[in-house]
NUZA-686066 format. One record per residue (C-alpha): residue number from 1; x, z, y. Coordinates in pm, whole numbers, padded with zeros to 5 digits. Each point is the difference from the previous one (the first is absolute). Last residue first. Layout:
REM residues N
r resi: NUM east: X up: Z north: Y
...
REM end
This chain:
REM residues 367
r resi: 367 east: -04808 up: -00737 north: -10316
r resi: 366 east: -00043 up: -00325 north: -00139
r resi: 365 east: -00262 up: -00109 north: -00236
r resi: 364 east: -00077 up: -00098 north: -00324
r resi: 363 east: -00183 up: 00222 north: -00202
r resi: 362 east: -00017 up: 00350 north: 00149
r resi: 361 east: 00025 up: 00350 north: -00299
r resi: 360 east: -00090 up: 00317 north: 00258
r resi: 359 east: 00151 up: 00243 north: 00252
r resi: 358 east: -00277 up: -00086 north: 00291
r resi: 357 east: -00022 up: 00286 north: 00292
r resi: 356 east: 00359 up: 00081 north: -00039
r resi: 355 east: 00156 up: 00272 north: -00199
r resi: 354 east: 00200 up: 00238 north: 00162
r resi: 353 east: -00106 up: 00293 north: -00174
r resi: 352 east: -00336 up: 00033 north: -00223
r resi: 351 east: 00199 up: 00010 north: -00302
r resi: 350 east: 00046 up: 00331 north: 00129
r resi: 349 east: -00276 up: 00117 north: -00002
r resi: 348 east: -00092 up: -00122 north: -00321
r resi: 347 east: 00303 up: 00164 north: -00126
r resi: 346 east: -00060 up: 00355 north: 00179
r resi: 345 east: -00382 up: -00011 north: -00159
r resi: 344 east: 00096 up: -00081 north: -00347
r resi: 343 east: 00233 up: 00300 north: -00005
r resi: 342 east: -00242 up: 00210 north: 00166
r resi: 341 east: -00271 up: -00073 north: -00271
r resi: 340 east: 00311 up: 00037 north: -00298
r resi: 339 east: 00042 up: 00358 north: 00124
r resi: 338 east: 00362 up: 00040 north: 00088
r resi: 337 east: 00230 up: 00194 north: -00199
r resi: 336 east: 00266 up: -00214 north: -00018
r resi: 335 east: 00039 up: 00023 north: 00396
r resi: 334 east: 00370 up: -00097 north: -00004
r resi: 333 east: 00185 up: 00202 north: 00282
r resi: 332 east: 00161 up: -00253 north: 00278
r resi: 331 east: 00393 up: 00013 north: -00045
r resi: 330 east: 00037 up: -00281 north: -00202
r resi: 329 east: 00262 up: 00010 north: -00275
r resi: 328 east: 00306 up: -00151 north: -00057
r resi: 327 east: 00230 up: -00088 north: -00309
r resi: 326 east: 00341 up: 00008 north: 00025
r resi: 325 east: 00134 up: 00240 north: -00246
r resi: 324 east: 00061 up: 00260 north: 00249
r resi: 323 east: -00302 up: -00028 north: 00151
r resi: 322 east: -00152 up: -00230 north: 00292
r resi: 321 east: -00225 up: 00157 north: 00278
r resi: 320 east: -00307 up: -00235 north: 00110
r resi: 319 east: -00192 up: -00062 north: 00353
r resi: 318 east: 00252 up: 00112 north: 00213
r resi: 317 east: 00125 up: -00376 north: 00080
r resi: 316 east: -00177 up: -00248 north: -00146
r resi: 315 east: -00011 up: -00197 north: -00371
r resi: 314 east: -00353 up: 00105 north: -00175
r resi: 313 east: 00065 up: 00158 north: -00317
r resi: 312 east: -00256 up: -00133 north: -00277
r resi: 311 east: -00043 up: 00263 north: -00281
r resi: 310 east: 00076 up: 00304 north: 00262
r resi: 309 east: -00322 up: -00036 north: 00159
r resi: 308 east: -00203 up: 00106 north: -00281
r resi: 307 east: -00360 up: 00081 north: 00022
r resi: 306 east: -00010 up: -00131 north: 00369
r resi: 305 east: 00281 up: -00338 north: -00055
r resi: 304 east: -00183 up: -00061 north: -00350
r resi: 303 east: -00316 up: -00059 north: 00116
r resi: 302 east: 00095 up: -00247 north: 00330
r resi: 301 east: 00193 up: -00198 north: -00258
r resi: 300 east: -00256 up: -00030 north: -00248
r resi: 299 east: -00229 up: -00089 north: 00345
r resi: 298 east: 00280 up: -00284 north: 00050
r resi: 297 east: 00223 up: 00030 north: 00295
r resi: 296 east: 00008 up: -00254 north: 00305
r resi: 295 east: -00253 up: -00112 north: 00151
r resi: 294 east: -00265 up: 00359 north: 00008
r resi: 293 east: 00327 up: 00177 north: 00063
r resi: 292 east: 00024 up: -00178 north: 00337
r resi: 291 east: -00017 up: 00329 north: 00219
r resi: 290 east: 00145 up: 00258 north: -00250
r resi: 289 east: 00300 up: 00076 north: 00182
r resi: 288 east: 00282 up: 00143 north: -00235
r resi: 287 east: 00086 up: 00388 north: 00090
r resi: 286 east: 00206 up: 00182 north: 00359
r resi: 285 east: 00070 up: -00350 north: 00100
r resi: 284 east: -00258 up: 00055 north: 00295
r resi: 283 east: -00142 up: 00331 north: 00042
r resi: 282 east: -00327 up: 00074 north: -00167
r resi: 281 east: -00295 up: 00004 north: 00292
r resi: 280 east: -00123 up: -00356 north: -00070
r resi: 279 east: -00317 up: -00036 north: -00184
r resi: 278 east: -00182 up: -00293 north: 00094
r resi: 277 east: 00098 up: -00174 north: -00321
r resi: 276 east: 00262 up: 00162 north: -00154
r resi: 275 east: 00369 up: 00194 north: 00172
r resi: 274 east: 00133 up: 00213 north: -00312
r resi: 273 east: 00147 up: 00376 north: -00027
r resi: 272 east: -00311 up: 00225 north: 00182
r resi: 271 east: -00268 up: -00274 north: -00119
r resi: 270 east: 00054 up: 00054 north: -00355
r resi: 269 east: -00245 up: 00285 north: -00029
r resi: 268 east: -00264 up: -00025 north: 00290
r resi: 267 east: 00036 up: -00384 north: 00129
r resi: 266 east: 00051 up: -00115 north: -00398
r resi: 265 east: -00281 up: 00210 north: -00150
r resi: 264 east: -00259 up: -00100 north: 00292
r resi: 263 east: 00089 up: -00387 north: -00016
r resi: 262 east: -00033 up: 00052 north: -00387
r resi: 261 east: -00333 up: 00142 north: 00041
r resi: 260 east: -00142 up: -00316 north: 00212
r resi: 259 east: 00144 up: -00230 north: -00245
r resi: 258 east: -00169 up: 00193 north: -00288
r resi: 257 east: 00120 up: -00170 north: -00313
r resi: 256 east: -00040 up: -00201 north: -00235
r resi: 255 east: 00000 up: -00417 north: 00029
r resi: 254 east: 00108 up: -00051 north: -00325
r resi: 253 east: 00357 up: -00130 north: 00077
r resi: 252 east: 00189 up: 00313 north: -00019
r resi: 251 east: 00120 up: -00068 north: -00308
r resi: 250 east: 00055 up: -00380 north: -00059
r resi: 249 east: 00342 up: 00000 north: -00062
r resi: 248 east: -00066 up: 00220 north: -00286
r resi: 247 east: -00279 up: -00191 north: -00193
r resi: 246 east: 00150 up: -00318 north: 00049
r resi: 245 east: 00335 up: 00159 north: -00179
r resi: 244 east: -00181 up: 00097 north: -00299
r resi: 243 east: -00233 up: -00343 north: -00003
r resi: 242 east: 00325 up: -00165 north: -00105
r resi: 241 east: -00081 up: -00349 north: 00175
r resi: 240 east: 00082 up: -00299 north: -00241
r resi: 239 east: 00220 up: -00261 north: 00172
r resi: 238 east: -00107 up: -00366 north: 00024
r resi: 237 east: -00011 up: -00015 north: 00352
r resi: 236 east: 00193 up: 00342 north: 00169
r resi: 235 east: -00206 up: 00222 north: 00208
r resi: 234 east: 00202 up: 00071 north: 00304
r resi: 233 east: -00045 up: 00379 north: 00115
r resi: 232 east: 00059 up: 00151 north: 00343
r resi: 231 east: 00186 up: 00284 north: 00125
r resi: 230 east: -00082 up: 00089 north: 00326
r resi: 229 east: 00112 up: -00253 north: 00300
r resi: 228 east: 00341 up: 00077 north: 00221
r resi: 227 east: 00046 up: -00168 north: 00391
r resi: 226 east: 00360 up: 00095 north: 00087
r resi: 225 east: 00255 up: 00240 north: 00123
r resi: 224 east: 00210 up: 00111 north: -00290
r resi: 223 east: 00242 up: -00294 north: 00014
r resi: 222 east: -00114 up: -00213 north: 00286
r resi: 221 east: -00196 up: -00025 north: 00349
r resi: 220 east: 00131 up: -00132 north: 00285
r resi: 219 east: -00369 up: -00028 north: 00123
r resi: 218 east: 00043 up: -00383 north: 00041
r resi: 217 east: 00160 up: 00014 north: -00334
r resi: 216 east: -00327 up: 00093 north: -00208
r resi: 215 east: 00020 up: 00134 north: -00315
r resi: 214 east: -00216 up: -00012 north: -00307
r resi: 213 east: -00065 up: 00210 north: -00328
r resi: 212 east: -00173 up: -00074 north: -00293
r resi: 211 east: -00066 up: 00195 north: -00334
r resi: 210 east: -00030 up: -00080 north: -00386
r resi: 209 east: -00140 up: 00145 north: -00310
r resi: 208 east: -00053 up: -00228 north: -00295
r resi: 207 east: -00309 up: -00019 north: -00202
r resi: 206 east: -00030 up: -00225 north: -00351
r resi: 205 east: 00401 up: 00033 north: -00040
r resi: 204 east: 00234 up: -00246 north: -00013
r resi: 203 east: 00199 up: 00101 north: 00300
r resi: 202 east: 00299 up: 00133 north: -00152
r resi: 201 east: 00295 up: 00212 north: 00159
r resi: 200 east: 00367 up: 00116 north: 00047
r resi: 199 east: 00180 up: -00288 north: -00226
r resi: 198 east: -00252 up: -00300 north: 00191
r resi: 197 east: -00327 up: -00109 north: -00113
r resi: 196 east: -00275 up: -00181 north: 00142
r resi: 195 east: 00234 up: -00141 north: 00248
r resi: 194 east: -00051 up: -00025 north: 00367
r resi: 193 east: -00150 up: -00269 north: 00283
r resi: 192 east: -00008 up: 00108 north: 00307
r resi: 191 east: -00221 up: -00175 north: 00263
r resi: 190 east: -00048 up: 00087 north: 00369
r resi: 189 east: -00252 up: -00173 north: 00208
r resi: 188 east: 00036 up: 00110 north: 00357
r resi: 187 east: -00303 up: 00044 north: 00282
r resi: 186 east: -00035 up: -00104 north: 00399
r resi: 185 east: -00233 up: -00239 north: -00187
r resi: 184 east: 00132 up: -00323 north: 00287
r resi: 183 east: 00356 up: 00125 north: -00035
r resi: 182 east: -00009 up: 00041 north: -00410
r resi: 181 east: 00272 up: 00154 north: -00125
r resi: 180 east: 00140 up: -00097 north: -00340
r resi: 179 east: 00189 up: 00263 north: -00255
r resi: 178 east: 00230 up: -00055 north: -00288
r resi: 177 east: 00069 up: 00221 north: -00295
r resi: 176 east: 00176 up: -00046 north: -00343
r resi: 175 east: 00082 up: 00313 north: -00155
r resi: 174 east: 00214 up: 00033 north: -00261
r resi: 173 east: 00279 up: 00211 north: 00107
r resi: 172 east: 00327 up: 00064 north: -00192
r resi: 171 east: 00137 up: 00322 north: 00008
r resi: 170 east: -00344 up: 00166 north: 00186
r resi: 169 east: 00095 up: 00085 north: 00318
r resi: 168 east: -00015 up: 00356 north: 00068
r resi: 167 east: -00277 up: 00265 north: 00170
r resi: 166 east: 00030 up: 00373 north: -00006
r resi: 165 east: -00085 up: 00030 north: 00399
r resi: 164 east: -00340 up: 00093 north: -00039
r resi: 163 east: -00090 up: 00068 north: -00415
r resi: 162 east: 00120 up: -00115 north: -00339
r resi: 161 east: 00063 up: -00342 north: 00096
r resi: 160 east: 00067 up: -00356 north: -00129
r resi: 159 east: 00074 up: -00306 north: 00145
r resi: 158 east: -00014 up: -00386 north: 00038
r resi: 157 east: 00041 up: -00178 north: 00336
r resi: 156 east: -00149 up: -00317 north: 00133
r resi: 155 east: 00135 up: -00143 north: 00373
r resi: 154 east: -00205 up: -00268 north: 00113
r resi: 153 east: 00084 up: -00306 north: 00249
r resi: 152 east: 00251 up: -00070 north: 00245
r resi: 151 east: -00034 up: 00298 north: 00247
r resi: 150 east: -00117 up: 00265 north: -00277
r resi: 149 east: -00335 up: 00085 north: -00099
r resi: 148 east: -00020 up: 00305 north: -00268
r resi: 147 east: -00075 up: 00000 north: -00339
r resi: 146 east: 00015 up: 00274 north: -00230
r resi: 145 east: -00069 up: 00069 north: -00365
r resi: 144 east: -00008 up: 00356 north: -00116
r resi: 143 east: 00030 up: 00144 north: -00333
r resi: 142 east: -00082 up: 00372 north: -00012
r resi: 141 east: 00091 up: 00324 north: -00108
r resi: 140 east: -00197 up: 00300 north: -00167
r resi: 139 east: 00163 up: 00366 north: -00030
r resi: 138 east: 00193 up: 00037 north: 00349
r resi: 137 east: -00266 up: -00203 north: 00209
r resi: 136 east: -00143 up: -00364 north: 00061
r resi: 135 east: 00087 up: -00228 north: 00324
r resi: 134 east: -00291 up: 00115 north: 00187
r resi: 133 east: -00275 up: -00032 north: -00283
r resi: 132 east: 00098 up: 00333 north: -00189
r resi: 131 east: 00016 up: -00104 north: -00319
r resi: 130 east: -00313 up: -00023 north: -00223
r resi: 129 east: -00049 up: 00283 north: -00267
r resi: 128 east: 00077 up: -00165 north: -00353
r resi: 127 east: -00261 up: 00143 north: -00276
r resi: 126 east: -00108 up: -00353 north: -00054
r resi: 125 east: 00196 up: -00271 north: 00159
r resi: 124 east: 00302 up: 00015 north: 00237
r resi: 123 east: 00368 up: -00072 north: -00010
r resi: 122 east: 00223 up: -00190 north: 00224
r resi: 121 east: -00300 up: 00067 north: 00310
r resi: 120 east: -00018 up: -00371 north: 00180
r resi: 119 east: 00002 up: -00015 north: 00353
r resi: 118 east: -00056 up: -00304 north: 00271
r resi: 117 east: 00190 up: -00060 north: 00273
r resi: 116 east: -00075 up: -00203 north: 00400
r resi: 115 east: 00187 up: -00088 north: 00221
r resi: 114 east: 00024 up: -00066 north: 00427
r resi: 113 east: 00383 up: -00037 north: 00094
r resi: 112 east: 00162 up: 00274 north: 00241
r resi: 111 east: 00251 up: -00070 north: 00304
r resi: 110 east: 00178 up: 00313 north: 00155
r resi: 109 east: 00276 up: -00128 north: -00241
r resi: 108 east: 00039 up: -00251 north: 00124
r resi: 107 east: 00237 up: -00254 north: -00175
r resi: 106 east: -00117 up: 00011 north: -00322
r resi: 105 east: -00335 up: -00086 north: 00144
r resi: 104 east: -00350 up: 00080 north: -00157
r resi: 103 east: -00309 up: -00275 north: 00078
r resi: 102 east: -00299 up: 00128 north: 00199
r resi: 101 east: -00309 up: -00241 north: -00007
r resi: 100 east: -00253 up: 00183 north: 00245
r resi: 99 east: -00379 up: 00096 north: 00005
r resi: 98 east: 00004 up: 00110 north: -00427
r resi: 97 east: -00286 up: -00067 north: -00200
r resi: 96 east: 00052 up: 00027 north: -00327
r resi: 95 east: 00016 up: -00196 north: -00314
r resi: 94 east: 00186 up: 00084 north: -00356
r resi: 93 east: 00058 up: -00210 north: -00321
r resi: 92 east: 00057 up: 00132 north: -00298
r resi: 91 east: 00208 up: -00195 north: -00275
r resi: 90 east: 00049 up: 00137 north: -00395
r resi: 89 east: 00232 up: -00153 north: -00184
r resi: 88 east: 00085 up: -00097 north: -00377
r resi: 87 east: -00332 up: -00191 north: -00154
r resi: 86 east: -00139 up: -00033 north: 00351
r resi: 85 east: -00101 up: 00253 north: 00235
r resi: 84 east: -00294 up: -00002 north: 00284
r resi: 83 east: -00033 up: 00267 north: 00291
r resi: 82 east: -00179 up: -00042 north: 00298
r resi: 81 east: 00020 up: 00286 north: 00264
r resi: 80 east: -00111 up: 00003 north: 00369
r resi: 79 east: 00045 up: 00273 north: 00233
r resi: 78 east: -00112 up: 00164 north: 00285
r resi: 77 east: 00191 up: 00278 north: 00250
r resi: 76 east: -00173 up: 00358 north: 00025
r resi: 75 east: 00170 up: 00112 north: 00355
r resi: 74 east: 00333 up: 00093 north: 00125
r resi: 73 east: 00027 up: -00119 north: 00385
r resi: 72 east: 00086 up: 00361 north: 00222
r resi: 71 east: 00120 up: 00196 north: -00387
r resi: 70 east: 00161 up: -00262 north: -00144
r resi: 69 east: 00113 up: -00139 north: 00369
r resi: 68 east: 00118 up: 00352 north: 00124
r resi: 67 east: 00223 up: -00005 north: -00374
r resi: 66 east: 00201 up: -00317 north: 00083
r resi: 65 east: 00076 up: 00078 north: 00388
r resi: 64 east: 00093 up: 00360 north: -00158
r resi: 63 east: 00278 up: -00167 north: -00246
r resi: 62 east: 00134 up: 00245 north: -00226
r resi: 61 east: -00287 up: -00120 north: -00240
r resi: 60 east: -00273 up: 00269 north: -00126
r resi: 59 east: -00121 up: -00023 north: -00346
r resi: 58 east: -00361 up: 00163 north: -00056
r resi: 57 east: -00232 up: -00245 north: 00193
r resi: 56 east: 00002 up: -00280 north: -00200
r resi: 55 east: -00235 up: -00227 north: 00212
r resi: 54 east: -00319 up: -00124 north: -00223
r resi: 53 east: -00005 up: -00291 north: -00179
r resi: 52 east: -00422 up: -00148 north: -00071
r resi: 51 east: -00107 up: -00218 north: -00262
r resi: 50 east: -00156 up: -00337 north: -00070
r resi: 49 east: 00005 up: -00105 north: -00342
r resi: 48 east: 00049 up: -00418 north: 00035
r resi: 47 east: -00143 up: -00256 north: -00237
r resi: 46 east: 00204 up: -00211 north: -00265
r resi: 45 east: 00258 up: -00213 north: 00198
r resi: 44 east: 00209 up: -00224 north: -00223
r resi: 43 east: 00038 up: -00318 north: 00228
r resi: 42 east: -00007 up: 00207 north: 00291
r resi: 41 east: 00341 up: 00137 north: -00128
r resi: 40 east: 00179 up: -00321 north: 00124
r resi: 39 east: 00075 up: 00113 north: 00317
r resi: 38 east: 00048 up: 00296 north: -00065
r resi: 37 east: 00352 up: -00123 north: -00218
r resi: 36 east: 00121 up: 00242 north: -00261
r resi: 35 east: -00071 up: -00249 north: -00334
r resi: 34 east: -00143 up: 00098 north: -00317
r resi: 33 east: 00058 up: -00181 north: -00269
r resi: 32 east: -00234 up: 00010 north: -00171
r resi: 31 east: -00391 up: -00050 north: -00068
r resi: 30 east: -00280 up: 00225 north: 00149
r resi: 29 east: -00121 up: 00343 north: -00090
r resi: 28 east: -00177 up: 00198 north: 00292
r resi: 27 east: 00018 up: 00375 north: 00081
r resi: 26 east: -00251 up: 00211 north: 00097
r resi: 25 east: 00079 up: 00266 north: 00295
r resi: 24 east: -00160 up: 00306 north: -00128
r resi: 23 east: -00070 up: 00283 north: 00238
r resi: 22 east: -00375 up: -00082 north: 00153
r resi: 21 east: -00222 up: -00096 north: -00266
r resi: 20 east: 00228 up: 00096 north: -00270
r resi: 19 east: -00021 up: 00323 north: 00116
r resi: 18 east: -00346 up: 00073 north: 00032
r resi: 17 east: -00081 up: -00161 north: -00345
r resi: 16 east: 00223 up: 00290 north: -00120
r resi: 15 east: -00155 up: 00251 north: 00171
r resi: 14 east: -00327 up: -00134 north: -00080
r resi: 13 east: 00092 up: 00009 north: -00390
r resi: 12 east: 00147 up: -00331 north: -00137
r resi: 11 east: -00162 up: -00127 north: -00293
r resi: 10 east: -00241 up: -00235 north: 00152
r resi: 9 east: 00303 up: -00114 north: 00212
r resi: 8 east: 00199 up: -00098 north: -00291
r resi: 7 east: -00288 up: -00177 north: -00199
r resi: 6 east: -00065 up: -00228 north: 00345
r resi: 5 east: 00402 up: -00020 north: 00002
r resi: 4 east: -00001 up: -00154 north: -00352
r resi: 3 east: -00313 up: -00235 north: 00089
r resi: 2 east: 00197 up: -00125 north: 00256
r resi: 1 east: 00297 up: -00087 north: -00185
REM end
């Protein structure tokens, strides 16, 4: 096994190497059956990829006490992954710090429960463009497993969406979640525990695209307002990796690009529609922030939304027109014609975005 990866990684380009470094969350195989129970996980635990959530900033609650403490409190939150699957299931198991235990009521309903998701695209692969990461879009759906903490114990939900408020229960669901907090950590272990292979999608795949999000009830935060990662990639054990698809979610990861040119190309051109960085003369609402872009979209992602920003429709008021037959598109003019240098130099820019001091791979610890 190690000598495979040692041949892998000698083949890999820098890019490549690049991302698996940082991206890939490796998972481990250990024997069945799986069982949803945190406190039993530790028995399992492979190391932990560290990453950072940053506040989803484009949906807007009708709750202003809700929204003043995204904007007032939202911040880069840490997170923990470990993922391990038997010969039917796959489990992850997520850690973060969080200062209070909030538990949802069914009798108040001022009264919000912490949680925590993860995201599955339905299709992807070589050749398939990545759904948008907030719920997914018109053309690419997702599969999204939910748990949230209720008053006597865990509340797990299965879904699927095609975009902000398109989600619906799955028929039969076939998640199995739980989630422990720990008083003394000030931090929950959540564990969900999912099949390999269900009618809408299969995991067995070398590389596997998936995304995080967390909410935090103290902040009365739910549905669109929550903590959202970029999309990440499990490498499956005993998968072969198609180097096609490495090779395209790893664009972007070669280090290119003039930060310091980027800054100059977003504050002059795009600066007049979107609020970046220090720059923060464009009226609010009037396009997407940019702020945490550098957390949560993929440099692919960056690409495509300047050369083509009608191929991945971001949900928000004003920002798209839909057409007779349904399908939107973006208001904001693609820039196809952009020379490749400036191109680099927007994406490394803003890459730059958000991201905390220390972004990488941490073994063992809590954050």
């Amino acid at each position: 096994m190690i000598a495979t990866l040692a041949l892998f990684a000698l083949a890999a380009s820098p890019a490549e190497e690049r991302f698996l470094a940082t991206e890939v969350i490796d998972v481990v195989r250990v024997p069945g059956p799986l069982v949803a129970k945190p406190e039993a996980a530790g028995l399992y635990l492979p190391p932990a990829t560290r990453m950072w959530l940053a506040p989803q900033r484009t949906v807007r609650l009708p709750d202003r006490d809700a929204n003043e403490a995204l904007d007032v409190l939202g911040a880069p939150r840490a997170l923990e992954v470990r993922a391990f699957r038997d010969d039917n299931d796959l489990a992850l198991v997520l850690e973060w710090r969080d200062e209070t235990e909030d538990r949802g009521s069914s009798a108040e309903t001022d009264r919000f429960g912490d949680a925590a998701a993860v995201e599955l695209p339905l299709a992807f692969g070589p050749g398939v463009r990545l759904p948008y990461v907030g719920m997914g879009d018109d053309g690419a759906p997702v599969a999204l497993y939910l748990q949230r903490a209720v008053e006597h114990g865990t509340l797990g939900r299965e879904l699927v969406a095609a975009g902000f408020g398109s989600s619906t229960r799955t028929a039969a669901s076939s998640v199995r979640a739980a989630m422990r907090y720990d008083a003394a950590k000030r931090s929950w272990r959540a564990m969900l525990v999912i099949p390999l292979v269900t009618p809408e999608r299969d995991l067995r795949a070398g590389l596997v695209p998936i995304g995080f999000a967390l909410w935090d009830g103290a902040h009365r935060e739910r549905g669109g307002n929550k903590a959202l990662s970029s999309w990440k990639v499990l490498r499956m054990p005993g998968q072969r990796v198609d180097d096609r698809y490495l090779t395209e979610l790893a664009w972007g990861f070669d280090g290119k690009g003039d930060v310091l040119r980027g800054k100059q190309l977003i504050d002059t051109v795009c600066g007049a529609c979107h609020r970046a960085g220090d720059k923060r003369s464009a009226p609010v609402g009037l396009a997407p922030p940019l702020d945490d872009m550098g957390l949560v979209a993929t440099p692919s992602y960056l690409r495509d939304s300047v050369m083509a920003p009608s191929a991945v429709v971001v949900p928000g008021k004003g920002w798209s027109v839909r057409a007779a037959d349904g399908t939107r598109t973006s208001v904001m003019p693609p820039f196809a014609a952009l020379p490749a240098a400036d191109l680099d130099a927007i994406v490394a820019y803003l890459r730059t975005l958000g991201v905390p001091a220390v972004t990488s791979k941490a073994e063992g610890t809590t954050p």
